[in-house]
Each structure stands twice: as C-alpha cells, then as structure tokens.
DOFI-315088 format. One record per atom (N, C-alpha, C): residue number from 0; residue in three letters; atom name; y, x, z. Coordinates in steps of 0.1 Angstrom, whole numbers. Each point is the difference from the previous one (the first is absolute). Layout:
<vexdrens>
{k = NUM, r = ala, a = CA, north = Y, east = X, up = Z} .
...
</vexdrens>
This chain:
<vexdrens>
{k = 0, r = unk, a = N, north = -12, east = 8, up = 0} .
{k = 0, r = unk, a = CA, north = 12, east = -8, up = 0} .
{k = 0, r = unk, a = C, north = 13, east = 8, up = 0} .
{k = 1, r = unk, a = N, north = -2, east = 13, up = 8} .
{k = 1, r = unk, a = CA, north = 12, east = 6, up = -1} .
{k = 1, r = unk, a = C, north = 6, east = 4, up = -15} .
{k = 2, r = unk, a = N, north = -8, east = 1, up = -14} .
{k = 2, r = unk, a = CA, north = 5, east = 2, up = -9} .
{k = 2, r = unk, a = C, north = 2, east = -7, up = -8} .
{k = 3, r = unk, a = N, north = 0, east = -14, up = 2} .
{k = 3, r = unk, a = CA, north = 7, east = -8, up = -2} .
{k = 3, r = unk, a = C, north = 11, east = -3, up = 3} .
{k = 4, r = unk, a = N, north = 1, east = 1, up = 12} .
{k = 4, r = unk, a = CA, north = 15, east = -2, up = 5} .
{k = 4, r = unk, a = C, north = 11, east = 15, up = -6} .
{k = 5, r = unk, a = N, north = -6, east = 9, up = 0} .
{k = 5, r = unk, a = CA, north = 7, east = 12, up = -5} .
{k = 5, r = unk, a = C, north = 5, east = 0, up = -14} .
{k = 6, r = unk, a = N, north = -14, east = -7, up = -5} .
{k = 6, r = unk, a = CA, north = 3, east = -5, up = -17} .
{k = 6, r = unk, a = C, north = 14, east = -11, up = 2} .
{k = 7, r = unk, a = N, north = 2, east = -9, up = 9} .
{k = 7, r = unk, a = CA, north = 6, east = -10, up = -4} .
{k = 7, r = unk, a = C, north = 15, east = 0, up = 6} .
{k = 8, r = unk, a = N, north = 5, east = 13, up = 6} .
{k = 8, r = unk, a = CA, north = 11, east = 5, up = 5} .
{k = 8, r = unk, a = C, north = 3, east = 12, up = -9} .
{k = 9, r = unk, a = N, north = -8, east = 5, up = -5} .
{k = 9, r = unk, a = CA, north = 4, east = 4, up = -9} .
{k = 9, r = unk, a = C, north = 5, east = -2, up = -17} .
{k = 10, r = unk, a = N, north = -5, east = -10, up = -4} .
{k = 10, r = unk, a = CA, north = 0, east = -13, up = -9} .
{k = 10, r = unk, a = C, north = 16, east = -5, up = 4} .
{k = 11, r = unk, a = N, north = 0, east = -4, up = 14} .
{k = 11, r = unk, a = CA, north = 17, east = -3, up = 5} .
{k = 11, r = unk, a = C, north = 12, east = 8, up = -3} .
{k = 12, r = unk, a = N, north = -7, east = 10, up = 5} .
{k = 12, r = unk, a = CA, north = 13, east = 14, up = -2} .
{k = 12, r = unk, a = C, north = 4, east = 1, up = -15} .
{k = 13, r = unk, a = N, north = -16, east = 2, up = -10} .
{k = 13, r = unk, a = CA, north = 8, east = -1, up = -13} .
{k = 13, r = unk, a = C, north = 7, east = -9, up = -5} .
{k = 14, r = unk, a = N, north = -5, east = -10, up = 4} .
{k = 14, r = unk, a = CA, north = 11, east = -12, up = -5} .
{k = 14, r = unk, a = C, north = 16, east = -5, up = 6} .
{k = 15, r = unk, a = N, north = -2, east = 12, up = 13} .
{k = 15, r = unk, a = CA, north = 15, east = 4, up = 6} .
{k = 15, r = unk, a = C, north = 5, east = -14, up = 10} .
{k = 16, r = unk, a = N, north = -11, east = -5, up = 2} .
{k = 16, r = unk, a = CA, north = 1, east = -15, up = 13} .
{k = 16, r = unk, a = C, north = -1, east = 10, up = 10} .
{k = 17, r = unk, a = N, north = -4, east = 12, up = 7} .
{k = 17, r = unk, a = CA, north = -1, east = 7, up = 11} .
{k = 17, r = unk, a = C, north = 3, east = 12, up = -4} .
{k = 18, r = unk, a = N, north = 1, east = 6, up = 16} .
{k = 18, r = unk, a = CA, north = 6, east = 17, up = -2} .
{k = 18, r = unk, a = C, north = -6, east = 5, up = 14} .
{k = 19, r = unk, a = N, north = -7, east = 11, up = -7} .
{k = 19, r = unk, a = CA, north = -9, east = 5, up = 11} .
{k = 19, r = unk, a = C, north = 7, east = 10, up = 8} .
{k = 20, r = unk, a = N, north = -5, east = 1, up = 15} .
{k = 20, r = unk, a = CA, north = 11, east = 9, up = 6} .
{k = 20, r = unk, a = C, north = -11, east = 6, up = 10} .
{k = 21, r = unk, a = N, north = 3, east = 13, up = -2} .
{k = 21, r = unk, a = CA, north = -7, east = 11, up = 6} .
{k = 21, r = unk, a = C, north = 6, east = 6, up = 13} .
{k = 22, r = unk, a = N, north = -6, east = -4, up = 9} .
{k = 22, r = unk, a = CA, north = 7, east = 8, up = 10} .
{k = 22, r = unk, a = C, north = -11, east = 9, up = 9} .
{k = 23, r = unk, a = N, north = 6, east = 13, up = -1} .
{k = 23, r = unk, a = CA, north = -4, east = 11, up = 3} .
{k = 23, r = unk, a = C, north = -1, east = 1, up = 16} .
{k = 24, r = unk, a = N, north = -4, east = 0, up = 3} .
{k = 24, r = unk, a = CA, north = -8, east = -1, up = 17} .
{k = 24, r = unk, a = C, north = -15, east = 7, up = -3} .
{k = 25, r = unk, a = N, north = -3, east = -2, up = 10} .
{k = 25, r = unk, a = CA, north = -15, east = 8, up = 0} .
{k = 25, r = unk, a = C, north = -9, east = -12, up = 8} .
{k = 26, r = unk, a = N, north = -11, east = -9, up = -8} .
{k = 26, r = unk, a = CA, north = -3, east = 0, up = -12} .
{k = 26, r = unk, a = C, north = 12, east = -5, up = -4} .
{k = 27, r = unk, a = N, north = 5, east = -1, up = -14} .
{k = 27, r = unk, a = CA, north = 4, east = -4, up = -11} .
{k = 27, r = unk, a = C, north = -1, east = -13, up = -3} .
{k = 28, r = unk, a = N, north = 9, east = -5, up = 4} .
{k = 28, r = unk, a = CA, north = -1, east = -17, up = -3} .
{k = 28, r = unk, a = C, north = 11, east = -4, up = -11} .
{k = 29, r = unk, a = N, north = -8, east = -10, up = -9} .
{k = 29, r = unk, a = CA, north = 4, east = -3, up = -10} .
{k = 29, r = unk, a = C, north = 10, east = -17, up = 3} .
{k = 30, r = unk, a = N, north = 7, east = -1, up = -4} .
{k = 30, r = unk, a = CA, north = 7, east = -14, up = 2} .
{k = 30, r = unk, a = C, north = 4, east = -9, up = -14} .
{k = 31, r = unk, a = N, north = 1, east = -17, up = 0} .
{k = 31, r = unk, a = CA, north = 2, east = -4, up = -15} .
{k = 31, r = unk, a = C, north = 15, east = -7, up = 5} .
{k = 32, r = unk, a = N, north = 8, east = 0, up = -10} .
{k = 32, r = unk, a = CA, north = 11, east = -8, up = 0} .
{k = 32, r = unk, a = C, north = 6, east = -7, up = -15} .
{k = 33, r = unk, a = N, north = -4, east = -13, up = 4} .
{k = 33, r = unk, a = CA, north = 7, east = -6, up = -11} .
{k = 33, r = unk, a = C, north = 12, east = 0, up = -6} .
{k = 34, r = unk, a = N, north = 2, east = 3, up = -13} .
{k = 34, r = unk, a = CA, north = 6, east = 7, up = -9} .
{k = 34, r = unk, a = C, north = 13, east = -15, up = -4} .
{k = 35, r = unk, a = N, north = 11, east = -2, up = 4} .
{k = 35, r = unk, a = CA, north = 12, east = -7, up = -11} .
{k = 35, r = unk, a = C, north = -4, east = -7, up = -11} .
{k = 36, r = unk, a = N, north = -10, east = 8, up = -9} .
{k = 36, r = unk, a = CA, north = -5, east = -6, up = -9} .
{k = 36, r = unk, a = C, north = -7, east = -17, up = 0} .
{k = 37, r = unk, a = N, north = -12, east = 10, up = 14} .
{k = 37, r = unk, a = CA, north = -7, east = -14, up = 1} .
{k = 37, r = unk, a = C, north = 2, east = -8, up = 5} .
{k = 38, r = unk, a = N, north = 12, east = 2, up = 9} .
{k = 38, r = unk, a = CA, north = 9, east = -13, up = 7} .
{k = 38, r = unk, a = C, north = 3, east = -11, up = -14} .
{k = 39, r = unk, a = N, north = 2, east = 0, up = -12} .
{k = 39, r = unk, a = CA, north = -1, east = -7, up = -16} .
{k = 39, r = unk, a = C, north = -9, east = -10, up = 5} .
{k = 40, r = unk, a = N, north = -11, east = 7, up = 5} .
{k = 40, r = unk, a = CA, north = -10, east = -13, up = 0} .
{k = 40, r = unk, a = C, north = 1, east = -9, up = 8} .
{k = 41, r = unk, a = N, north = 7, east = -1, up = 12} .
{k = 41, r = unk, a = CA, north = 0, east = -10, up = 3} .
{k = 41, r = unk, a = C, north = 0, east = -15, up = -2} .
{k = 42, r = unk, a = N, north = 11, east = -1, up = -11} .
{k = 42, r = unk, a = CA, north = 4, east = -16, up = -7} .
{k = 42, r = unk, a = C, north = -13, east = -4, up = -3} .
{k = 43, r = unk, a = N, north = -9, east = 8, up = -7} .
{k = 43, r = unk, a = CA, north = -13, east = -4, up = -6} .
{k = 43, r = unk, a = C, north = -12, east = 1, up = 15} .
{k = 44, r = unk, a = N, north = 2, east = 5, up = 6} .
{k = 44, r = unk, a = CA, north = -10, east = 0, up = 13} .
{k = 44, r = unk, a = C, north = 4, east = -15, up = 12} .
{k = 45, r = unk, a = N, north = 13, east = -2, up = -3} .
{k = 45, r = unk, a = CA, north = 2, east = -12, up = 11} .
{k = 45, r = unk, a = C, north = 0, east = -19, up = -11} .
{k = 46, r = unk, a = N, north = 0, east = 5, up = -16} .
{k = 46, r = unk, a = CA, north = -2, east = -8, up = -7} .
{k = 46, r = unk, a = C, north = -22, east = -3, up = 2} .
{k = 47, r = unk, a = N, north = -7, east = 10, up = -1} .
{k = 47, r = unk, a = CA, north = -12, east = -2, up = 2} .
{k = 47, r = unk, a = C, north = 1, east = -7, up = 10} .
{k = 48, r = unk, a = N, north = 4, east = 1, up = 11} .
{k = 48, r = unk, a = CA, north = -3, east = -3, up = 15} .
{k = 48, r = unk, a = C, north = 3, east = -14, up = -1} .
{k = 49, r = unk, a = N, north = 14, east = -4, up = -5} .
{k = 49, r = unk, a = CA, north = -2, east = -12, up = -3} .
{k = 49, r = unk, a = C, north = -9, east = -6, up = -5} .
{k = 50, r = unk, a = N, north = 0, east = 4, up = -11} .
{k = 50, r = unk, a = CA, north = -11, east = -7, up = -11} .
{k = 50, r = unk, a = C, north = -17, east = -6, up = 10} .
{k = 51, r = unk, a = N, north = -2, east = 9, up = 8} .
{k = 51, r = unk, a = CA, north = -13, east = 2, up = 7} .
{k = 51, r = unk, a = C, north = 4, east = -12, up = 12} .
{k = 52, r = unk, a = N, north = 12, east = -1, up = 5} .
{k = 52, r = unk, a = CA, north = 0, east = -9, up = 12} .
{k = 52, r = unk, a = C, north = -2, east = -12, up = -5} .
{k = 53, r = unk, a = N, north = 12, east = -4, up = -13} .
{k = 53, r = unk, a = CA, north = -3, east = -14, up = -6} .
{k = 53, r = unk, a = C, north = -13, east = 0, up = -8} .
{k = 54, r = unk, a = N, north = -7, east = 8, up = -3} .
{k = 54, r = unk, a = CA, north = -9, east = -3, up = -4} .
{k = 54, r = unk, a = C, north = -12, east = -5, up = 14} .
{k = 55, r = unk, a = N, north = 6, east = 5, up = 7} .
{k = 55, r = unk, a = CA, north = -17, east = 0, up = 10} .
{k = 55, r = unk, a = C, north = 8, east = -17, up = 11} .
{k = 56, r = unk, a = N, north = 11, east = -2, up = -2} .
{k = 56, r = unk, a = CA, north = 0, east = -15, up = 2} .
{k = 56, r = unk, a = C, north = -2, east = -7, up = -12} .
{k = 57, r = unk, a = N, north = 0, east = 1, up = -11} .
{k = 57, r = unk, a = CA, north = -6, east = -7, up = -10} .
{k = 57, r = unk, a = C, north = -15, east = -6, up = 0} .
{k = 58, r = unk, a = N, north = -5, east = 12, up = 2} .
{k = 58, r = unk, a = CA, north = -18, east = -2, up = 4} .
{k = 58, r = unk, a = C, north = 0, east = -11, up = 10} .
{k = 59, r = unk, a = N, north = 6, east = 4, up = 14} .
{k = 59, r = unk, a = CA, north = -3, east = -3, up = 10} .
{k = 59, r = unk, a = C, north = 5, east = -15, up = -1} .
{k = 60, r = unk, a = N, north = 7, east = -5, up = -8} .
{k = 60, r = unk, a = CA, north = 5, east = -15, up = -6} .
{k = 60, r = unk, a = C, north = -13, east = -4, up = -8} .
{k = 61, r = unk, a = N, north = -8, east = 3, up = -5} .
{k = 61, r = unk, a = CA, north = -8, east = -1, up = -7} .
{k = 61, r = unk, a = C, north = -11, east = 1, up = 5} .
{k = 62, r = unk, a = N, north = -4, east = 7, up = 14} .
{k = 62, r = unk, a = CA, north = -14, east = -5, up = 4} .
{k = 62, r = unk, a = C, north = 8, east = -12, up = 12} .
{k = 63, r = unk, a = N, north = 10, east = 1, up = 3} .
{k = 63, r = unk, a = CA, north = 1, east = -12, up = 12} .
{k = 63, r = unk, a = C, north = -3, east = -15, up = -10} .
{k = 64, r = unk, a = N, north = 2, east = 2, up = -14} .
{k = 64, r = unk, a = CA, north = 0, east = -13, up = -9} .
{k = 64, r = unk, a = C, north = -14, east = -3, up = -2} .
{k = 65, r = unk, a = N, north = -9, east = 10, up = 1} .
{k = 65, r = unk, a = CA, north = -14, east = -4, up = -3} .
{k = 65, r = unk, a = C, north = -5, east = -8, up = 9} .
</vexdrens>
C-alpha cells in the first residue's frame, strides 16, 4: 500500500495540486501542502457535494414512496 500512496502524491505534485516539503531533522520528515492551484477546485468539489446530498434525498423520497 505504501506505493501506492507514494504513486498518488506523486501524480499530485506533478499536476502541481501539492508541494512537498522536506524538513531536515533527523529522521527526515517529509510534509504535503496544498498548492493555490488546487484551491480551483473547489467550485467543482462543493458543486459534487451538492449534487450527492440532493441526490441522496431524492432516493430517500423514493424508497419512503414505495
């Protein structure tokens, strides 16, 4: 699993949604920070959320009708 998640932070960074931050201590710990860019997405991440709430009263209108 871990290289997956390494794959998929890394996948992030290229597409410039995060920016990895290295901080030198002993161990070496790595940190992520969301990048300006990906703050963009939000309009489209709080438009899903809608979409999913009215959608999931829609259903829920729909089995109380059955």
């Amino acid at each position: 699993m871990p290289k997956v998640l390494a794959k998929e932070l890394k996948d992030l960074e290229e597409h410039q949604l995060i920016k990895r931050i290295v901080i030198d201590d002993y161990p070496v710990k790595i940190s992520y920070k969301l990048t300006p860019y990906a703050d963009t997405l939000n309009p489209i991440i709080y438009a899903l959320k809608d979409w999913g709430i009215n959608h999931k009263k829609r259903l829920f209108k729909q089995v109380q009708a059955v």
